[in-house]
VOZADREN-985533 format. One line per field, with one value per residue: residue number from 0; residue in one letter; x, y, z of N, C-alpha, C in turn. Coordinates in steps of 0.2 Angstrom, whole numbers, plus 5000, padded with zeros to 4 digits. Layout:
num = c(NUM:...);
residu = c(a:...);
nX = c(X:...);
nY = c(Y:...);
nZ = c(Z:...);
caX = c(X:...);
caY = c(Y:...);
caZ = c(Z:...);
cX = c(X:...);
cY = c(Y:...);
cZ = c(Z:...);
END
This chain:
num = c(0:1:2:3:4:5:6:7:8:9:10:11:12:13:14:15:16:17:18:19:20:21:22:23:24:25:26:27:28:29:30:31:32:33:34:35:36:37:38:39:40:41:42:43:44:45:46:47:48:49:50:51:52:53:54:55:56:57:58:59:60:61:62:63:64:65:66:67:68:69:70:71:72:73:74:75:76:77:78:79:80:81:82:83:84:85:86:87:88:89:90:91:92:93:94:95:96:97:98:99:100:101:102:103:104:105:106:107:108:109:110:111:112:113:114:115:116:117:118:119:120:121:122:123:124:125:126:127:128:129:130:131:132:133:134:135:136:137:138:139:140:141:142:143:144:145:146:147:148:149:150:151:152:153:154:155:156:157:158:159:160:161:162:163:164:165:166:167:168:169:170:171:172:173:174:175:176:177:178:179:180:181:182:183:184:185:186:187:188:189:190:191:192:193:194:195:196:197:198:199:200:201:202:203:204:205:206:207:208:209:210:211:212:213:214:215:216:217:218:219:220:221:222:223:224:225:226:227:228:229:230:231:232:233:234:235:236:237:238:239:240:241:242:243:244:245:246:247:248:249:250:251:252:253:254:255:256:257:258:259:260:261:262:263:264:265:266:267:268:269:270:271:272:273:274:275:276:277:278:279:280:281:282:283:284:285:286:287:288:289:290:291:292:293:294:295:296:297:298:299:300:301:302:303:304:305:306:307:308:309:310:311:312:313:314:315:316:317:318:319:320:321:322:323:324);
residu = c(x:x:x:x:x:x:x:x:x:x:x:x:x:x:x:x:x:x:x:x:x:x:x:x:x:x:x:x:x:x:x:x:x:x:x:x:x:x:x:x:x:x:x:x:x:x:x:x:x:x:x:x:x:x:x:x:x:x:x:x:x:x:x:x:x:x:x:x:x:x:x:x:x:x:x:x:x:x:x:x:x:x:x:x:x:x:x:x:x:x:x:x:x:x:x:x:x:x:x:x:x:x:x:x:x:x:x:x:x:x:x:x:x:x:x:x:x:x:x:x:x:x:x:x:x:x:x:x:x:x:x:x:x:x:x:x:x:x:x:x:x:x:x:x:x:x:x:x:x:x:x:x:x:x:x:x:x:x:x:x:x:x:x:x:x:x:x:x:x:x:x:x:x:x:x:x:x:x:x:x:x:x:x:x:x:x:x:x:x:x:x:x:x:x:x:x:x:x:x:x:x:x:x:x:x:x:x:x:x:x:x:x:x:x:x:x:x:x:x:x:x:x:x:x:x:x:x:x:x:x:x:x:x:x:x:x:x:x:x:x:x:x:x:x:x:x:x:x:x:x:x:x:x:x:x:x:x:x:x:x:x:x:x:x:x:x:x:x:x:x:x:x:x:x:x:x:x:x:x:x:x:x:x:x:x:x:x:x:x:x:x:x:x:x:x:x:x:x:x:x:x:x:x:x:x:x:x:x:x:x:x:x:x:x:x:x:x:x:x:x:x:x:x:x:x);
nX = c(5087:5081:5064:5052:5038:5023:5009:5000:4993:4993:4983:4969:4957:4955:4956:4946:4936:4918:4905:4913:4916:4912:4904:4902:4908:4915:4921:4932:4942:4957:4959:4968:4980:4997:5010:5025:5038:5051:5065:5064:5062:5063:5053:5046:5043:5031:5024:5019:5015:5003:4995:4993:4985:4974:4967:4963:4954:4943:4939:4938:4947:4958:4974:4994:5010:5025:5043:5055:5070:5069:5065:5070:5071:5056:5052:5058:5048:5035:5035:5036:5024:5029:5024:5010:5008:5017:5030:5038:5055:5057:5070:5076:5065:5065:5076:5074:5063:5069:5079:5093:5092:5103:5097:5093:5099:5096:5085:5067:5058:5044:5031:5024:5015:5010:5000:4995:5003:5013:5027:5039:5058:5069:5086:5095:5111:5114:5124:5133:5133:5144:5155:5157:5157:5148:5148:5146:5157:5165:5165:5179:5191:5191:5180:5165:5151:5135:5123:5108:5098:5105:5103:5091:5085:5092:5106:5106:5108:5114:5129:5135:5132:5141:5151:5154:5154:5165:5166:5177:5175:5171:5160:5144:5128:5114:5100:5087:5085:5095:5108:5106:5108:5120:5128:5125:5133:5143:5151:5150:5151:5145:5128:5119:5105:5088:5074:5055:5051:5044:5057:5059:5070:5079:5070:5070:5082:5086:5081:5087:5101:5115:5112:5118:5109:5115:5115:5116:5127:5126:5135:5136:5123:5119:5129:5123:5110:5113:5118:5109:5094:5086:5077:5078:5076:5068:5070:5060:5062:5053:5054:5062:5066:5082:5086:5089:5085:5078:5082:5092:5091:5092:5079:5070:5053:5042:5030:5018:5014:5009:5004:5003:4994:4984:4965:4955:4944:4949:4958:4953:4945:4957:4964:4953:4949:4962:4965:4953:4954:4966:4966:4967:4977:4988:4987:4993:5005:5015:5021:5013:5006:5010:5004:4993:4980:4986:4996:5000:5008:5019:5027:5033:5039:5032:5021:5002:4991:4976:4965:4969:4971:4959:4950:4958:4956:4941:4940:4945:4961:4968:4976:4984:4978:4990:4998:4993:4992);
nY = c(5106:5114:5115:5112:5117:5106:5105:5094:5089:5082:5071:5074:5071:5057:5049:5051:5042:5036:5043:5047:5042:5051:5054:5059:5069:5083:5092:5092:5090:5096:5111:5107:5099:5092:5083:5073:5069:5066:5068:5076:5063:5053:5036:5038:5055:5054:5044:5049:5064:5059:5052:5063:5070:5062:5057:5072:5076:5067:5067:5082:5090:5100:5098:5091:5091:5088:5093:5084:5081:5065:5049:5051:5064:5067:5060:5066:5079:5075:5072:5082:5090:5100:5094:5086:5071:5059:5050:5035:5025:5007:5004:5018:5023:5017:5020:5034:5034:5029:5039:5039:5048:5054:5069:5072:5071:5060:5065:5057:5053:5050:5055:5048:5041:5025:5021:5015:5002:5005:5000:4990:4993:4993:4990:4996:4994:5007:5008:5016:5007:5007:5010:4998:4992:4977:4969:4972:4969:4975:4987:5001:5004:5019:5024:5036:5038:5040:5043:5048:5060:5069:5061:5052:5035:5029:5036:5034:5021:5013:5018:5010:4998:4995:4997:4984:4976:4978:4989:5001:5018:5037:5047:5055:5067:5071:5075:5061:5064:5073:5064:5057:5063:5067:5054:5051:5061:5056:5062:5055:5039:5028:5027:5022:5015:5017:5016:5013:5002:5006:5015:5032:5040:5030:5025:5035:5037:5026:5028:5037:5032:5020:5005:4998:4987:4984:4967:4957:4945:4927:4929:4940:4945:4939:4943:4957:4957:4950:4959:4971:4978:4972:4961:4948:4952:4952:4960:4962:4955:4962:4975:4986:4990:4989:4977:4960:4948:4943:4954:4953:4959:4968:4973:4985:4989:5001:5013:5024:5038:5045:5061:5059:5066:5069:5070:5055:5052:5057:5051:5037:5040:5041:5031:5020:5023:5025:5011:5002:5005:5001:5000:5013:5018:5009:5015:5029:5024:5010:5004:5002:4992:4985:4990:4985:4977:4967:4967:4975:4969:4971:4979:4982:4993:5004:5013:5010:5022:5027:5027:5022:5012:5005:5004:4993:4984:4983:4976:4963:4963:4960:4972:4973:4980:4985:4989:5000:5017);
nZ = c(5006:4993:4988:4974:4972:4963:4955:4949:4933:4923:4922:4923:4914:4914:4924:4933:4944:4944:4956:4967:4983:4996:5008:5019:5036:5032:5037:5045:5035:5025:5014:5004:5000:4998:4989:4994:4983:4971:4962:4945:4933:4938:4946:4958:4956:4945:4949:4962:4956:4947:4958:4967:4959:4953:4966:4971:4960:4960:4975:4976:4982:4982:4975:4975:4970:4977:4973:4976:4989:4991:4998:5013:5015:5013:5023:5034:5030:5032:5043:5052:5046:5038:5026:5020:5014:5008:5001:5000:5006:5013:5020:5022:5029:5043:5045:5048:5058:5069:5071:5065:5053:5042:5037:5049:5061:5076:5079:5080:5069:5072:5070:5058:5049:5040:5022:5011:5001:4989:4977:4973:4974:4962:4963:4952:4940:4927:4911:4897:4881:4873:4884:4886:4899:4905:4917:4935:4940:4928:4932:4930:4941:4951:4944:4940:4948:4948:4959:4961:4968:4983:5001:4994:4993:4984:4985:4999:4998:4988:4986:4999:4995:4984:4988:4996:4987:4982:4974:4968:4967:4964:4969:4963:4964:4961:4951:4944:4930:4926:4929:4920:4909:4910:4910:4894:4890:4891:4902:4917:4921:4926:4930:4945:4948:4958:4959:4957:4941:4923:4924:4921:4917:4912:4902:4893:4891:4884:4870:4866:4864:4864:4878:4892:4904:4919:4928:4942:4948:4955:4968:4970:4973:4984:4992:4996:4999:5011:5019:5018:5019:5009:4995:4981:4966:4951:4934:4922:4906:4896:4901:4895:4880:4878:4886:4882:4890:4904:4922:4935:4951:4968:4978:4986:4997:4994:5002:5005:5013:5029:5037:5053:5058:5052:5048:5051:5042:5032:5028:5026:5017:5006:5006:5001:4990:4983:4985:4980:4965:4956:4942:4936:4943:4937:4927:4928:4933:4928:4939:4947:4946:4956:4969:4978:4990:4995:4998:5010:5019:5019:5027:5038:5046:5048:5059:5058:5049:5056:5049:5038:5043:5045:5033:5026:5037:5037:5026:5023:5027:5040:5053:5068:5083:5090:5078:5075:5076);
caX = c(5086:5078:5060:5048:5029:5023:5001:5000:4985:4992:4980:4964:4954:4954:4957:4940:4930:4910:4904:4917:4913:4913:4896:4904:4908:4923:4923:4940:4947:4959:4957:4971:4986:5003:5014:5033:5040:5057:5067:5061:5064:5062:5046:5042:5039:5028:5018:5016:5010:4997:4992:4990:4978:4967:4964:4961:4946:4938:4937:4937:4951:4964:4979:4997:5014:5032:5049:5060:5077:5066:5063:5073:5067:5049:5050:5057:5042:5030:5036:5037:5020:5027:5018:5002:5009:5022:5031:5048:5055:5056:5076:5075:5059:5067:5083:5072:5061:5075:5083:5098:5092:5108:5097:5091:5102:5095:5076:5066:5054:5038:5024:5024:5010:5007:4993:4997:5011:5017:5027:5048:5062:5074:5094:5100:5116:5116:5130:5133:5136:5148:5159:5160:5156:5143:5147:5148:5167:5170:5167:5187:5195:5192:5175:5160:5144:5128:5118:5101:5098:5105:5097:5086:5088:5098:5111:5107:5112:5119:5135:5135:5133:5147:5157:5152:5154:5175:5168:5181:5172:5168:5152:5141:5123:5109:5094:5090:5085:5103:5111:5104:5112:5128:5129:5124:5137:5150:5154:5150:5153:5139:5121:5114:5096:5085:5066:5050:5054:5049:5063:5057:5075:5081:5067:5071:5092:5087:5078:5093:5108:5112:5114:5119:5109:5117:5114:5121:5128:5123:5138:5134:5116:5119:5131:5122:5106:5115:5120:5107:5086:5083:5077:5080:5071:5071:5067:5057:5066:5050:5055:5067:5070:5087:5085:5086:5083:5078:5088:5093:5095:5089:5075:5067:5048:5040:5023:5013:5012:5005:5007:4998:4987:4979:4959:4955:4940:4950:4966:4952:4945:4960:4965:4947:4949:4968:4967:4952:4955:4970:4968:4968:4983:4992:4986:4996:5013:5017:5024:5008:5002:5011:5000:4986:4982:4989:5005:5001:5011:5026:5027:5035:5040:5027:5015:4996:4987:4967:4960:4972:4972:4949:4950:4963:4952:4936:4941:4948:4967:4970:4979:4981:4978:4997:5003:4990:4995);
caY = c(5106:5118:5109:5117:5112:5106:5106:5089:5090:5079:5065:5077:5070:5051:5047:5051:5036:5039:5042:5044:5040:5058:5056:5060:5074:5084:5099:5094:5088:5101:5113:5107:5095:5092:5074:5075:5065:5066:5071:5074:5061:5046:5034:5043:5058:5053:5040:5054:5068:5056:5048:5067:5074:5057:5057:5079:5074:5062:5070:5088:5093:5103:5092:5093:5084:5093:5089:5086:5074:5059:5046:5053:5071:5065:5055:5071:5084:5073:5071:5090:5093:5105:5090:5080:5066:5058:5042:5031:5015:5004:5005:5026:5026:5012:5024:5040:5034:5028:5044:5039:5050:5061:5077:5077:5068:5061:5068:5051:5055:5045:5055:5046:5034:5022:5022:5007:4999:5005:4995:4985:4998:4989:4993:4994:5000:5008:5013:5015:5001:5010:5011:4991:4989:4974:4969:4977:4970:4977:4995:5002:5008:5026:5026:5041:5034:5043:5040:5050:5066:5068:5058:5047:5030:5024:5036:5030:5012:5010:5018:5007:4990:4996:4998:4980:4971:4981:4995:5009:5027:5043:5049:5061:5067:5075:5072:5054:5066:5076:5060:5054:5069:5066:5047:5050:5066:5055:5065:5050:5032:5026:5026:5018:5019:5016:5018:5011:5001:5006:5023:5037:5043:5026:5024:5040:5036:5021:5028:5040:5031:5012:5009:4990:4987:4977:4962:4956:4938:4924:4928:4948:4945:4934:4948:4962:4953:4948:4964:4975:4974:4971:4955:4946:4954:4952:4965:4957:4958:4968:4983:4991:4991:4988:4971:4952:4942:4947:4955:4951:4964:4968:4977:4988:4990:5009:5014:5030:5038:5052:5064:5055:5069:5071:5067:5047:5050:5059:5045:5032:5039:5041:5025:5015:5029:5019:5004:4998:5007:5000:5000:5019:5018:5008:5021:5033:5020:5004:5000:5001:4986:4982:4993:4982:4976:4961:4969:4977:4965:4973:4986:4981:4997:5010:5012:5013:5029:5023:5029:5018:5002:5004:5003:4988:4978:4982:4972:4955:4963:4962:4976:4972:4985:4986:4991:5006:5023);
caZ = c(4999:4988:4983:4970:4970:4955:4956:4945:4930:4917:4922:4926:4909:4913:4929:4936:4946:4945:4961:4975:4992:5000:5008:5025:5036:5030:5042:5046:5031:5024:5008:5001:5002:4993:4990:4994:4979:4971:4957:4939:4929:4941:4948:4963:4952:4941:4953:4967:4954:4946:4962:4969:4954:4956:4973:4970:4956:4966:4983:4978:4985:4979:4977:4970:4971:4976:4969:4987:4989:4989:5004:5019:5015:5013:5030:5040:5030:5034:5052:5053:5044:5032:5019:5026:5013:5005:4997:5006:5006:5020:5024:5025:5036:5045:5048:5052:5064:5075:5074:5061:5047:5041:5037:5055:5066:5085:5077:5080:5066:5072:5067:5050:5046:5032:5020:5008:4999:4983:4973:4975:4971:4961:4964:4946:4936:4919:4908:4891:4877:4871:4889:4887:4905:4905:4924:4941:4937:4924:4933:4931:4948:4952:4940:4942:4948:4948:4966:4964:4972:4990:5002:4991:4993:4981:4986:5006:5001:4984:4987:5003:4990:4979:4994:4998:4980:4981:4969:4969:4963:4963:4970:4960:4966:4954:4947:4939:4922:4925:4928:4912:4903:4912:4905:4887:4886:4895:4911:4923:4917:4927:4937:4949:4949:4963:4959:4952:4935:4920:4926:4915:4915:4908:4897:4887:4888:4878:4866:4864:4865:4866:4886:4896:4910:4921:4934:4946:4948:4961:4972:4971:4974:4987:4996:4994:5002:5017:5021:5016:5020:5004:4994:4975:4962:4944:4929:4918:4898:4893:4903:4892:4874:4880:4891:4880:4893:4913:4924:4941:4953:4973:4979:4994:4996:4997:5003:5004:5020:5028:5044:5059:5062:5048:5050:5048:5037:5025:5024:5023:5009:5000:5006:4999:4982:4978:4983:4974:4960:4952:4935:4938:4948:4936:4922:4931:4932:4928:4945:4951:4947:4966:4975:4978:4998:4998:4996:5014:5026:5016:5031:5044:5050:5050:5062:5052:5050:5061:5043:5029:5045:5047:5028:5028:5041:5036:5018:5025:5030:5047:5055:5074:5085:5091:5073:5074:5077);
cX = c(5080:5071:5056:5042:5027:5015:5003:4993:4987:4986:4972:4956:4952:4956:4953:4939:4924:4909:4906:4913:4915:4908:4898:4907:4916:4925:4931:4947:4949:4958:4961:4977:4993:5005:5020:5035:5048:5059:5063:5065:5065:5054:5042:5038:5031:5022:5015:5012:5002:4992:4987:4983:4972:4966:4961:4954:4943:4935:4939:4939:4958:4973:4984:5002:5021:5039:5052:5067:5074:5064:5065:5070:5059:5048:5049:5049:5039:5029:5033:5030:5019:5024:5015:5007:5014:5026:5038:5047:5055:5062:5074:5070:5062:5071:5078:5068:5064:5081:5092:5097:5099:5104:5095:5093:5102:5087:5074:5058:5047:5032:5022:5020:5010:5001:4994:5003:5011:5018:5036:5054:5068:5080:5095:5104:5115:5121:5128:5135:5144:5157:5163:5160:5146:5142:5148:5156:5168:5169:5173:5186:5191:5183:5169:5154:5139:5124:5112:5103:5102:5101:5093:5091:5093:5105:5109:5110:5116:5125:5138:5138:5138:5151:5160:5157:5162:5173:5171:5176:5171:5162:5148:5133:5121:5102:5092:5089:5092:5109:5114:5109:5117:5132:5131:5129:5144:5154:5155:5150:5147:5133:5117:5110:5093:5079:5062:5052:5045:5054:5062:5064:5079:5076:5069:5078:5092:5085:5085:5099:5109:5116:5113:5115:5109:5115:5117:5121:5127:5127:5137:5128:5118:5123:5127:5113:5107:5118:5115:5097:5084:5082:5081:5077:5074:5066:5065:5061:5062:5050:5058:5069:5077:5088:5082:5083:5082:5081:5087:5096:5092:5084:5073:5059:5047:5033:5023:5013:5010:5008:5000:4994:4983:4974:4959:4949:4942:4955:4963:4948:4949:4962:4959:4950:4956:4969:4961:4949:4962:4972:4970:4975:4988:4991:4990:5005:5011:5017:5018:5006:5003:5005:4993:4989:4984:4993:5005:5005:5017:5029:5029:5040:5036:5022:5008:4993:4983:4967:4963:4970:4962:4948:4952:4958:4944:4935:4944:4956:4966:4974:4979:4983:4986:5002:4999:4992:4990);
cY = c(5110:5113:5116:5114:5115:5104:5100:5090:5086:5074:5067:5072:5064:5047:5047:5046:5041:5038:5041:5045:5046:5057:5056:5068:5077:5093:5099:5092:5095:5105:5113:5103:5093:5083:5075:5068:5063:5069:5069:5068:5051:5045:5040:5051:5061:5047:5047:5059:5064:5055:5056:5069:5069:5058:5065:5077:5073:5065:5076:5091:5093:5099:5095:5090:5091:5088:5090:5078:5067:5056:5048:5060:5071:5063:5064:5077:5083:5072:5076:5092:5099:5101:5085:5074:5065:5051:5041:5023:5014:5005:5011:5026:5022:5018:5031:5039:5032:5033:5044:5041:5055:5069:5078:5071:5066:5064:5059:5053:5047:5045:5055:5040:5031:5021:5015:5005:5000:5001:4994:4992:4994:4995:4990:4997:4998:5011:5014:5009:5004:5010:5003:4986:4985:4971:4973:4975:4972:4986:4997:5007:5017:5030:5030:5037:5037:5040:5044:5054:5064:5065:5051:5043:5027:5029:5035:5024:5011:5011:5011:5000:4991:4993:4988:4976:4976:4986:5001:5015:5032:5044:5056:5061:5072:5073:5066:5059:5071:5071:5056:5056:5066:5061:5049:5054:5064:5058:5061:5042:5028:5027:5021:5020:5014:5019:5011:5010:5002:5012:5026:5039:5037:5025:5030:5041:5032:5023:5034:5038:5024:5011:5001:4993:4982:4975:4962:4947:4935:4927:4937:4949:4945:4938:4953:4960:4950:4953:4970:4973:4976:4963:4954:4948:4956:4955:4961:4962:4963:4974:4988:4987:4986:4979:4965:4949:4946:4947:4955:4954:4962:4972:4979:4988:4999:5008:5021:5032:5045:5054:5059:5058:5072:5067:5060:5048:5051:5054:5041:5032:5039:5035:5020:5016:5024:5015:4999:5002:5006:4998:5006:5021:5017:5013:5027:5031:5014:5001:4998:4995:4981:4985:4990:4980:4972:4965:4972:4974:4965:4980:4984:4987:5004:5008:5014:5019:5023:5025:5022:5009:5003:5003:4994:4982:4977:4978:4966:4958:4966:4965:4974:4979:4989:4991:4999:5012:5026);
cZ = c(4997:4986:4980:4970:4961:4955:4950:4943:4925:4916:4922:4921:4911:4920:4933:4939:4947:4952:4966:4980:4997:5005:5019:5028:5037:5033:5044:5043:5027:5016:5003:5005:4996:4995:4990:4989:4979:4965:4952:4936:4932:4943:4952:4961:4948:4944:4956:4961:4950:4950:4965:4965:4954:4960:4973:4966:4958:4971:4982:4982:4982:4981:4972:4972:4972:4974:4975:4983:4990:4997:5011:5020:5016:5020:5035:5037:5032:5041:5054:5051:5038:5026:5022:5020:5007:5003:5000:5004:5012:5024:5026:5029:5040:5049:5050:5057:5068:5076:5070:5054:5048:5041:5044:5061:5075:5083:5076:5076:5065:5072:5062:5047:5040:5030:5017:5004:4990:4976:4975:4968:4967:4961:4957:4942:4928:4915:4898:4884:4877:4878:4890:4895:4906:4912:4928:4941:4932:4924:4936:4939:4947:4947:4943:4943:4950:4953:4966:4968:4981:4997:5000:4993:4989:4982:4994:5005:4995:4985:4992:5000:4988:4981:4996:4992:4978:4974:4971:4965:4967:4962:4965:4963:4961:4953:4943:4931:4923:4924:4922:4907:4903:4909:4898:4886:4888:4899:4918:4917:4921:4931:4938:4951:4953:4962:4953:4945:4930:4923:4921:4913:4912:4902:4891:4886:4882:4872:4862:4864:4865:4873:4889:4902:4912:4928:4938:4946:4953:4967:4975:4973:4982:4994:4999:4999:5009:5022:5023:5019:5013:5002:4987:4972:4957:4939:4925:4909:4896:4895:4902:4886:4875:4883:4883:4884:4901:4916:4932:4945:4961:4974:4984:4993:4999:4997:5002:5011:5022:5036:5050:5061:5057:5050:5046:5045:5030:5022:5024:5017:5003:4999:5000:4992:4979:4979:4979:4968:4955:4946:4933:4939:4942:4928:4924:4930:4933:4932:4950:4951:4955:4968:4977:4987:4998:5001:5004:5020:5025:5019:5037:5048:5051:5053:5056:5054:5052:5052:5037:5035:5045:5038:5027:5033:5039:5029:5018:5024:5036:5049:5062:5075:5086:5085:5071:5077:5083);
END
């Protein structure tokens, strides 16, 4: 797939920390680094180019974010090194370090470390008021269902769920903001969106349109969970205009990760730089308010960069050695 680098500056003004922690020697940190994200109009976007231009201010070094197919594509760049870092959920790096990624079939992409833990991708369908479909049963036979760029997770697993929960459709791949279009203009009758909640490409559908987002019920949960490596997780009402009441969907976790030969003074200072800086973070996105270290023990498939796990232990999370890279 076609990616376009996008050098991220919106955040340049307010995003500053006084006095980062450079004071070390950077002969072999590089003159510049990119983030492999995902489509416009979804989390990954809009976290990755944020996250890049902080981490650039700080540490004086030229940073910027690329628009790519999302977590599968992300996994192989960074394998490959054509991008020192980039952002995944846990299923997809799951599948490409074992060698079952589709873009590179039998490639056992394991030079892919993690830095720290993100935030929970919730699995959830939106349609139109207007279409009358307020359950995953009341999506008709044969119906268009929007999965997120090629690749990206929520077309890696949603389809999958559908398939599971006896939905008949018609696959469409795009952009979540082409998606969006597609909904509003009535060419597709649904999407399933897979990313960091709030979803910029839902939050600006509602503001144009009136748009059901729907749940799923204990017996669909409940499926879909026993199938799938994901857990229960629920939208809280404030996250959309749209939402009365909370909604109850599944989710995956994503972290941050990077190529494995990048120098460990440079991943532990981005590492120190975002993890305690979180109100920083969450000024960037929302979702962030996940990205704190607890949240580390949320990786049970990347091995650690030495730079994000010597950060990590030095702050009371224990990394053992075995899970280091």
């Amino acid at each position: 797939m076609k990616t376009q680098a996008v050098m991220a500056a919106a955040f340049a003004s307010t995003l500053v920390v006084a006095n980062p922690a450079v004071a070390q020697d950077r002969s072999e940190w590089p003159d510049n680094f990119t983030v492999g994200t995902a489509s416009q109009g979804g989390t990954y976007f809009a976290y990755g180019s944020g996250w890049a231009n902080f981490v650039a201010e700080n540490l004086n070094v030229s940073g910027g974010a690329e628009i790519t197919g999302g977590p599968m594509q992300n996994m192989a760049l960074v394998h490959t090194g054509d991008l020192k870092f980039g952002l995944t959920t846990m299923g997809p790096a799951r599948e490409s370090m074992e060698g079952n990624s589709p873009l590179a079939p039998g490639m056992k992409m394991d030079n892919v470390c993690a830095m720290f833990p993100m935030y929970e991708t919730p699995f959830s369908v939106t349609a139109l008021s207007s279409s009358g479909i307020t359950s995953i049963d009341d999506i008709p036979d044969g119906a268009t269902i929007g999965f997120g760029p090629a690749g990206s997770t929520s077309d890696t697993y949603f389809p999958r769920m559908m398939e599971t929960l006896g939905v008949d459709f018609e696959r469409r791949n795009g952009s979540w903001s082409d998606l969006g279009g597609q909904l509003q203009d009535g060419l597709i009758d649904v999407v399933a969106f897979a990313a960091g909640i709030p979803i910029p490409a839902v939050s600006q559908l509602e503001v144009q349109t009136d748009v059901n987002i729907i749940s799923m019920n204990d017996a669909e949960a409940k499926k879909v969970i026993n199938n799938f490596p994901v857990s229960e997780f629920v939208i809280p009402a404030s996250t959309y205009q749209s939402l009365n009441e909370p909604s109850r969907v599944v989710s995956m976790w994503n972290f941050a990760m990077v190529n494995c030969d990048m120098p460990e003074s440079f991943v532990y200072e981005i590492t120190k730089l975002t993890m305690e800086n979180n109100d920083k973070m969450v000024s960037i996105h929302k979702a962030a308010q996940n990205s704190v270290p607890e949240n580390y023990t949320k990786n049970n498939v990347l091995p650690w960069h030495p730079g994000a796990a010597r950060w990590f232990n030095e702050n009371g999370y224990p990394i053992e050695d075995s899970m280091i890279k």
